[in-house]
C-alpha positions in Angstrom: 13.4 -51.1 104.2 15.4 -47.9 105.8 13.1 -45.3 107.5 15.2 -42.1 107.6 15.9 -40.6 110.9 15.8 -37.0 108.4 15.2 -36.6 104.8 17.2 -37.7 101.2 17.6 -36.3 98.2 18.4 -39.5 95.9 15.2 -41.3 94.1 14.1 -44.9 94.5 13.9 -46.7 91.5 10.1 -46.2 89.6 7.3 -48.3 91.3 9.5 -49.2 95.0 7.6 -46.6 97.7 9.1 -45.3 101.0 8.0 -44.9 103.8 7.6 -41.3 105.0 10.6 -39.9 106.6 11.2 -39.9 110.3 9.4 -42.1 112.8 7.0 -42.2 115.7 7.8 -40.7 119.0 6.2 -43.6 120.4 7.8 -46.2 118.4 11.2 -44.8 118.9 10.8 -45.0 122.8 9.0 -48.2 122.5 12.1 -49.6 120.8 14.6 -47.8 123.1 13.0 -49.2 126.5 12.4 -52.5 125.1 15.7 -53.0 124.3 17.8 -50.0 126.3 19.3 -49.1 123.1 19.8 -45.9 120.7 17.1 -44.4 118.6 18.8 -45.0 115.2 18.7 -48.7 115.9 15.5 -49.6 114.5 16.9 -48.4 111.1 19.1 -52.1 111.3 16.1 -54.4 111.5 16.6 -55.2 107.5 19.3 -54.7 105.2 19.8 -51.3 103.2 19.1 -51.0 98.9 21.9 -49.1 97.2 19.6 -45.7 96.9 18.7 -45.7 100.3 22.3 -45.7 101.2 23.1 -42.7 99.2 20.2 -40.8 100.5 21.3 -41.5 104.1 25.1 -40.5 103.2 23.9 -37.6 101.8 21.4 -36.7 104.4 24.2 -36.6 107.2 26.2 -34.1 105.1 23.1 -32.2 104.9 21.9 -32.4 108.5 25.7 -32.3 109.6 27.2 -30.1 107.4 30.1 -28.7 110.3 31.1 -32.4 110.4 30.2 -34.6 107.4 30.9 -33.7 103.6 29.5 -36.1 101.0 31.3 -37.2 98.1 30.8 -38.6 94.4 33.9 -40.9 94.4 33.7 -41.5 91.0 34.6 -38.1 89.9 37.7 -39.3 90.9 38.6 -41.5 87.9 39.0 -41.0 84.5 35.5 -43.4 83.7 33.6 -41.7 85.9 31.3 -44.3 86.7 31.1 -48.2 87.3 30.3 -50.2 84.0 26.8 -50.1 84.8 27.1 -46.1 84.7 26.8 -46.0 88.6 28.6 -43.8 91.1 30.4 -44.7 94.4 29.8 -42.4 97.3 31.6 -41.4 100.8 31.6 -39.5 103.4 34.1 -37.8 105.5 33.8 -37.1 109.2 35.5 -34.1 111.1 35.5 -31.5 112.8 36.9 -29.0 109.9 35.3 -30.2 106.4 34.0 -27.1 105.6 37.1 -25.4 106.1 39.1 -27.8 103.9 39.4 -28.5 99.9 38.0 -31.5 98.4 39.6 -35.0 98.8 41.8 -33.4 101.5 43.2 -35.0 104.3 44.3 -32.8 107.3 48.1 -34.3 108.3 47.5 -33.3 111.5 44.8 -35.5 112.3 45.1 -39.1 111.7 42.9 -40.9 109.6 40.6 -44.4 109.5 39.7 -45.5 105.8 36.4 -47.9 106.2 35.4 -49.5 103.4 32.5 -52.2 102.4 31.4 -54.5 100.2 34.1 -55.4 98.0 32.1 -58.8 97.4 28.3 -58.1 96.8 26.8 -60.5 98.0 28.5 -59.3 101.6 25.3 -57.4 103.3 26.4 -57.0 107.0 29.1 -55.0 105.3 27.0 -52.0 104.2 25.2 -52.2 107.3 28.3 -52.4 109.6 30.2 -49.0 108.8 26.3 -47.1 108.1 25.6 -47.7 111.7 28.7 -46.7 112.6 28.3 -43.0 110.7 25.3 -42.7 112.5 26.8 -43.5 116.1 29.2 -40.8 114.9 26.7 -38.7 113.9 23.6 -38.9 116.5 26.5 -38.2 119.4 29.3 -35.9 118.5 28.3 -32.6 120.6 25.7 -34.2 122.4 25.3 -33.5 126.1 26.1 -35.6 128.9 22.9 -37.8 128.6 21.2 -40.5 130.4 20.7 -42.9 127.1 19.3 -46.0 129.2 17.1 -44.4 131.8 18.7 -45.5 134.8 19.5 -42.6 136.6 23.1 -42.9 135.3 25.1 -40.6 133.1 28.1 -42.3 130.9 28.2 -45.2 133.0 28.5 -48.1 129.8 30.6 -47.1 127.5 31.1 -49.0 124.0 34.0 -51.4 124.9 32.3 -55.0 125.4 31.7 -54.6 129.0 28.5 -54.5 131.4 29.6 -51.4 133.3 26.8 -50.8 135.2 25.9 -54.6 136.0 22.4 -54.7 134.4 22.9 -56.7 131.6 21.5 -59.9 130.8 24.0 -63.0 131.9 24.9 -66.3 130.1 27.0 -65.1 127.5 30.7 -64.5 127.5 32.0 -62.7 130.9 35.1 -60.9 131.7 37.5 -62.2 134.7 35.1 -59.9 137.2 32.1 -62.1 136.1 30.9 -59.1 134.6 28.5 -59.7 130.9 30.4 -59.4 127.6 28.6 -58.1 124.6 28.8 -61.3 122.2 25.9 -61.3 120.1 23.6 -64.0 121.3 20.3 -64.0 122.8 21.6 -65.9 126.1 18.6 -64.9 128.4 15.9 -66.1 125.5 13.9 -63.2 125.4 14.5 -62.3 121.9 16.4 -59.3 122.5 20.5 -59.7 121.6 22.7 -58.4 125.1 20.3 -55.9 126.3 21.8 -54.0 128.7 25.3 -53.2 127.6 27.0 -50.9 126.0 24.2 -48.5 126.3 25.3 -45.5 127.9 28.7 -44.2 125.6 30.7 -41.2 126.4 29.1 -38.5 124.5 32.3 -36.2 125.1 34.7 -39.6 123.6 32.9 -39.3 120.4 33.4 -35.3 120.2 37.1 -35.5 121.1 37.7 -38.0 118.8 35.7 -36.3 115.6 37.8 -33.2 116.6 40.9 -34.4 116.3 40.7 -37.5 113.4 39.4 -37.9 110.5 37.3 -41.1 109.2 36.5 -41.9 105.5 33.6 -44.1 105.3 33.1 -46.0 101.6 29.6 -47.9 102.5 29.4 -49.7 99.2 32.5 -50.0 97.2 30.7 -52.5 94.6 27.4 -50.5 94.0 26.8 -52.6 90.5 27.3 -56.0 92.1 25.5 -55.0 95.4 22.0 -53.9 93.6 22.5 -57.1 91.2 22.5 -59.6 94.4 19.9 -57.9 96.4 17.6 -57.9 93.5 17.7 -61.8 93.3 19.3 -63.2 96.1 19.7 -66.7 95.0 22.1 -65.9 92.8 25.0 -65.5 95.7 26.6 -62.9 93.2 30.4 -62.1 94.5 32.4 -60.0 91.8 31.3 -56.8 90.2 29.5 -56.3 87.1 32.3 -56.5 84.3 31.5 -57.7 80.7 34.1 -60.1 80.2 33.0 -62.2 77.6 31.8 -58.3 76.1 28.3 -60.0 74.7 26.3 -56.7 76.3 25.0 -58.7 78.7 25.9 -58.5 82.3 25.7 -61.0 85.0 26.3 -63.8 82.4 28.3 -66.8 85.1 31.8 -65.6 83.2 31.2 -61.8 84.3 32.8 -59.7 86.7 36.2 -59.5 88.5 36.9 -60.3 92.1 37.4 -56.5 93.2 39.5 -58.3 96.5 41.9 -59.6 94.0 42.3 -56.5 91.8 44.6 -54.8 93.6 48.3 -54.5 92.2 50.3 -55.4 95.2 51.4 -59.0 94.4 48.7 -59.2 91.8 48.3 -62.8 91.0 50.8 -64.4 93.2 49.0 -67.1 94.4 47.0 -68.3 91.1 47.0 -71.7 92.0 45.3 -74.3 94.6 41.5 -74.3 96.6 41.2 -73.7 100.0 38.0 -74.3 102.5 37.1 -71.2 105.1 36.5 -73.2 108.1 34.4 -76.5 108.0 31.7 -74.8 107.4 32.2 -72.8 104.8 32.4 -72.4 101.0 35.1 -73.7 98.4 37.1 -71.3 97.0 40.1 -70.5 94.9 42.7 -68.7 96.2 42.9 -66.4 93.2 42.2 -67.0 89.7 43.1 -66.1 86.4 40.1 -67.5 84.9 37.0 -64.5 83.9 34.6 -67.7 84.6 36.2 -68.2 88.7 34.4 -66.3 91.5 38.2 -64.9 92.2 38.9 -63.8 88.8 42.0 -61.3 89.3 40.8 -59.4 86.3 43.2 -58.3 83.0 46.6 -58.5 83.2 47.6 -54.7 82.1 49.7 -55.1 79.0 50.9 -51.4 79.8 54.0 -49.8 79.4 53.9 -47.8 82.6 57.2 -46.5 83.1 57.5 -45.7 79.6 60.5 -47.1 78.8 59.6 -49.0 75.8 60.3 -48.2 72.2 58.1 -50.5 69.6 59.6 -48.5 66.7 63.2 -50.0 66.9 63.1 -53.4 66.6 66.5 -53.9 69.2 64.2 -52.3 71.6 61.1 -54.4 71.1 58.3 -54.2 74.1 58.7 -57.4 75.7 56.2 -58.5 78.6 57.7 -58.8 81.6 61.1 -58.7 80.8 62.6 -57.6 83.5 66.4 -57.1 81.9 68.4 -53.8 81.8 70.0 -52.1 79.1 68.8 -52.4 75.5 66.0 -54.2 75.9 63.6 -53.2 77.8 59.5 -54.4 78.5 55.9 -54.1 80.3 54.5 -55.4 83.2 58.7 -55.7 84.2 58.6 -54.0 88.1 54.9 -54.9 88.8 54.7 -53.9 93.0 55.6 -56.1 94.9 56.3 -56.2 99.4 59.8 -56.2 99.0 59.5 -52.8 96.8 62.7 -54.0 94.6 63.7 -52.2 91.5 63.6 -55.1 88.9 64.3 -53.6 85.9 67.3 -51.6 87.7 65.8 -47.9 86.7 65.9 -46.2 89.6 62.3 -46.2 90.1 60.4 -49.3 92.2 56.9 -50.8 91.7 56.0 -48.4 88.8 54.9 -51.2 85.7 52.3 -53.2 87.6 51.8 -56.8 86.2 47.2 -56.3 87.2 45.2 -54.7 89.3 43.6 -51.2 89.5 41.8 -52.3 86.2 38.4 -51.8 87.8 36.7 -48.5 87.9 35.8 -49.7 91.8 39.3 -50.1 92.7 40.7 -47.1 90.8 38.3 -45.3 93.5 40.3 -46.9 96.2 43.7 -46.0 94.5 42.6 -42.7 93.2 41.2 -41.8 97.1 44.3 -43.1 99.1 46.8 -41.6 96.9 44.7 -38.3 97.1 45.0 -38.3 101.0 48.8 -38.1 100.6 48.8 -35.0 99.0 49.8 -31.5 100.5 47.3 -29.0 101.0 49.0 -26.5 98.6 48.5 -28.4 95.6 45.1 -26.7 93.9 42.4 -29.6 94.1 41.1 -29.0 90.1 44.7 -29.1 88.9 45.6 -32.3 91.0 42.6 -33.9 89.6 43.7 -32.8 86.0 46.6 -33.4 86.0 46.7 -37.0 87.3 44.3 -37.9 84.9 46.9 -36.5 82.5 50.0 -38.1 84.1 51.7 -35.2 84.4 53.0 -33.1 87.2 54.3 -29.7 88.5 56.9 -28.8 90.8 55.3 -28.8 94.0 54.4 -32.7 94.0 57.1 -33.4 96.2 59.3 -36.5 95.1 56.3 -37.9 94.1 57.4 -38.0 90.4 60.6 -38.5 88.6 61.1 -37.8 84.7 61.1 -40.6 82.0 63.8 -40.9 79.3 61.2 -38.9 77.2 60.7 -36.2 79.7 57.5 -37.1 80.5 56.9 -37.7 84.4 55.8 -41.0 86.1 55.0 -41.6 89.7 57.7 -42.2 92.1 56.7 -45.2 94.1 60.0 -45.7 96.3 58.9 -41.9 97.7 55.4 -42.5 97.7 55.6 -45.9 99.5 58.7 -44.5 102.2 59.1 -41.2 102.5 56.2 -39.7 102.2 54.0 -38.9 105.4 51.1 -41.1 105.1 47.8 -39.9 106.9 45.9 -43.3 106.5 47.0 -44.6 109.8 44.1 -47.6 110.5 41.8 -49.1 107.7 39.3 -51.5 107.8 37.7 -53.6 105.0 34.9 -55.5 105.6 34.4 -58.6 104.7 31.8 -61.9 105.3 32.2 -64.3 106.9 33.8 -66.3 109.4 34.2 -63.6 112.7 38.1 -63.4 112.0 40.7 -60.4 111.8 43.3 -61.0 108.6 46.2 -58.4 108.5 49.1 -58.9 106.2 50.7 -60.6 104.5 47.7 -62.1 103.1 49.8 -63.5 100.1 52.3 -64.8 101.7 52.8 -67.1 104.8 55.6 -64.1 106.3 55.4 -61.7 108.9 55.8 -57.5 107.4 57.6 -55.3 109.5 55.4 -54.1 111.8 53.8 -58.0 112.6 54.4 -57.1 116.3 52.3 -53.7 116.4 49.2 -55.1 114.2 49.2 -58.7 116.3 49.2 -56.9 119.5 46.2 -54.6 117.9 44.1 -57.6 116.6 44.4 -59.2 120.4 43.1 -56.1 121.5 40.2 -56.8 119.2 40.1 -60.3 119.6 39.0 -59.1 123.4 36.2 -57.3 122.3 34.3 -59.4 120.0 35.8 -62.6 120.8 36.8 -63.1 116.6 39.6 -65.4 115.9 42.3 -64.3 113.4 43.8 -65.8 110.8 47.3 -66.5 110.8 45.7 -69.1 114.4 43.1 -70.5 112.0 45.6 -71.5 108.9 43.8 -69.3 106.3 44.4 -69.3 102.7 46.8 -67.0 100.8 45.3 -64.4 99.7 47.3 -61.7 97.0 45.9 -58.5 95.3 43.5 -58.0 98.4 43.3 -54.1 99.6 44.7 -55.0 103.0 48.4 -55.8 101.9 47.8 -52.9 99.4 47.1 -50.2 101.8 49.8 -51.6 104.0 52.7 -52.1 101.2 51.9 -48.9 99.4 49.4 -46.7 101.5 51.9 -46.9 105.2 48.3 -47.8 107.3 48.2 -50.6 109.3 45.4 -52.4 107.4 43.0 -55.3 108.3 40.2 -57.4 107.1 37.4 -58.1 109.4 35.4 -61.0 108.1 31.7 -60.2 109.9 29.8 -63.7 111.3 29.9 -67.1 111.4 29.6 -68.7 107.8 27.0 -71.1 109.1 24.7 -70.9 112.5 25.4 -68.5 115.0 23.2 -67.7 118.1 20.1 -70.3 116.1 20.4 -67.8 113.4 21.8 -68.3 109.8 24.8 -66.5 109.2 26.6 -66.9 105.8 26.7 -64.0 103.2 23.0 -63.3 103.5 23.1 -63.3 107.2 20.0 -62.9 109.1 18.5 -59.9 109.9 18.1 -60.6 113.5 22.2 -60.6 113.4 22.1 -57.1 111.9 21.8 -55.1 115.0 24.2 -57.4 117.1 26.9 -57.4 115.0 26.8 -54.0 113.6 26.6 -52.9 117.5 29.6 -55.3 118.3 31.5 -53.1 115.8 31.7 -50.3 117.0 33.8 -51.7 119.5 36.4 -52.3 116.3 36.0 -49.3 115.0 36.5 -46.8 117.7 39.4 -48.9 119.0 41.4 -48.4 116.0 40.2 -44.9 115.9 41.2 -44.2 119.7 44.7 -45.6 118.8 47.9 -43.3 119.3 48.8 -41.0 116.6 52.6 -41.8 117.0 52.0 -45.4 116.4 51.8 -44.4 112.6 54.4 -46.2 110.0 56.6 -43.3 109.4 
């Protein structure tokens, strides 16, 4: 269970107790010269509940208010709330929240969108982007410091190297024979790559909180999350949707694959079974089946652009017809990579086929889109009249008018000519220690294949991960990376934590062992201030 570095304001449930907030003097330097580490880390011996979580986020916009605000990312959507009447929380790190209105993203500071736990049964990916807040956190305005005790100052920065030559040897090492951090216990002393990456750049982490900002969604799939970690045997993967609508939840035919909900290429690849690597689990590629672990969810059945009269019966709403003139239909320009105008109406993308039917990914819609917005648009009207689906005159090109005056988002703008702040996001996933960037649904190289490959190798480096497209993975469509890449403009990738079956003597899987926690959340860094350290002009413009 978490120990708070400070103090929370969100309950446990009745009957769990907590430990008292803070720790030891004694224990935290016991920790920190056994293992020549940060004080924070022995809050990653175990895995985090939901509540504790949402203490933490909102005790770092509490004990960090110049740098972190706290958000209910619910509000957000017209439900309000997951199915099971829970909220989904974030954070944003900069140097000027309290200067700025809600859900705003400064355009002059580029942005990384980290999310986790699409899948619940996923732990490592709560863990991985909550250490990373606190890294964030504990050293942004920090002195110059000595963090190992070795008479040095700065000397070992995070980036996968022994700098200062006193870390333990028999793992992976660079062409100087000097250690590489790779998560194993090589020297047998039951401490993982002591002695490396110990002594960061205190000034790196305040020069890059000044000048980005960094979106952190710890738990995207709170209902599914608290469902596995309450009984772990049931290796529970989608979230918590009533499908069969018995009021019952968790039933085997419940829930939608949240990493299939998304409408970019929504269902393209419902078809065929795929293994991930020889040691890992059977799965479908995507499924339209409420009963498969990939279930898509609903197809939407919605006349989005409008453009459909049931009242005349030579206009009749016809699903997916995708003709022009008379008749017209729903579901006809569903988005797609290409961004084609199907039904020929000047408007592209704008009558999705799925996706965005779950209040979780209607965060992640809701959220990006938001980030795209110019600071003179007032914050309550935005959020009123999006729910609405209306506009005013200062959404620029963002929405055109329908044959019935009403007004509809402009997806050709939104997806090209718009200035997109969302330059890097990550989405974590488990397992198999890979990188996946798009197209996931398609066996094709996007536009900017050259500029994310070259990224990944610079990942690949650090953490020694494979990647996908190397290792013959299967399709993948209605995933959140091609979304945020087709429609968002960020250069977008999956990062599948661990090895799906042994790694180091230690289980990895889904339920990975704890003993991994600290190892790989630590090795993570590495991929996340990489992406954050990258050039601002390398943005898709």
């Amino acid at each position: 269970m978490l120990t708070s570095l400070g103090s929370g304001s969100i309950a446990p449930p009745e009957g769990v107790a907590v430990p008292a907030a803070g720790m030891a003097a004694a224990d935290a330097n016991d920790t920190l010269n056994r293992t020549n580490t940060f004080p924070f880390d022995v809050l990653f011996d175990d895995y985090h509940e939901y509540y504790e979580v949402v203490s933490e986020l909102q005790r770092f916009a509490n004990d960090f208010p110049d740098i972190v605000e706290f958000y209910t990312l619910t509000d957000l959507i017209p439900a309000g709330q997951t199915w099971q009447a829970n909220e989904i929380y974030g954070i944003k790190i900069s140097d000027n929240v309290a200067n700025e209105p809600e859900f705003y993203d400064d355009p002059d500071e580029e942005t990384l969108f980290i999310v986790g736990n699409h899948h619940a049964r996923e732990w490592m990916t709560v863990v991985t982007p909550m250490y990373f807040a606190y890294y964030l956190t504990h050293f942004y305005g920090a002195p110059p410091t000595d963090n190992d005790g070795d008479g040095l100052v700065n000397e070992d920065p995070i980036d996968g190297v022994d700098n200062d030559g006193d870390g333990e040897q028999g793992g992976r090492v660079d062409a100087e024979g000097r250690a590489l951090f790779d998560g194993i216990d090589n020297d047998g002393d039951g401490v993982i790559d002591e002695g490396i990456d110990e002594d960061p750049i205190e000034a790196r982490v305040t020069q890059l909180i000044n000048n980005r900002e960094i979106w952190i969604v710890p738990v995207l799939n709170p209902d599914g999350y608290m469902y596995d970690r309450e009984d772990p045997s049931r290796f529970w993967r989608k979230n918590m949707r009533d499908n069969d609508e018995n009021d019952r939840y968790g039933d085997t035919c419940d829930g939608v694959d949240l990493n299939r909900n998304y409408p970019l290429e929504w269902s393209h690849n419902t078809q065929g079974a795929a293994l991930i690597g020889d040691d890992g689990p059977e799965l479908t590629v995507d499924d339209d089946n409420p009963c498969s672990d990939v279930y898509h969810g609903p197809r939407d059945f919605n006349d989005d652009d409008g453009d459909c009269d049931e009242g005349f019966f030579l206009n009749p709403c016809v699903v997916g017809d995708q003709n022009t003139g008379d008749v017209t239909g729903v579901d006809e320009d569903p988005p797609d990579a290409l961004h084609d105008d199907k039904d020929e109406d000047g408007m592209v993308d704008e009558d999705k086929e799925g996706g965005f039917s779950e209040p979780e990914t209607q965060v992640i819609e809701y959220l990006t889109w938001r980030l795209d917005i110019y600071e003179d648009y007032p914050q309550d009207q935005y959020l009123a009249d999006y729910q609405d689906g209306i506009t005013r005159a200062n959404w620029p090109d963002m929405f055109v008018a329908a044959s019935d005056g009403e007004y509809i988002r402009n997806y050709r703008s939104e997806a090209h000519d718009m200035k997109h702040n969302i330059m890097n996001s990550i989405s974590y996933h488990a397992c198999s220690e890979l990188y996946i960037w798009p197209w996931g649904y398609k066996n094709q190289d996007p536009p900017h294949e050259l500029y994310m490959e070259n990224q990944v190798k610079g990942l690949m480096n650090l953490t020694g991960y494979g990647n996908w497209k190397d290792e013959g993975g299967y399709k993948v469509s209605g995933d959140i990376t091609d979304q945020l890449y087709g429609m968002q403009g960020s250069f977008s990738y999956t990062v599948e934590l661990n090895s799906c079956g042994s790694q180091g003597g230690l289980q990895g899987g889904f339920h990975a062992d704890p003993l991994l926690i600290r190892p790989t959340v630590r090795m993570h860094l590495m991929t996340n201030m990489y992406l954050l350290d990258e050039s601002p002009e390398a943005r898709i413009g």
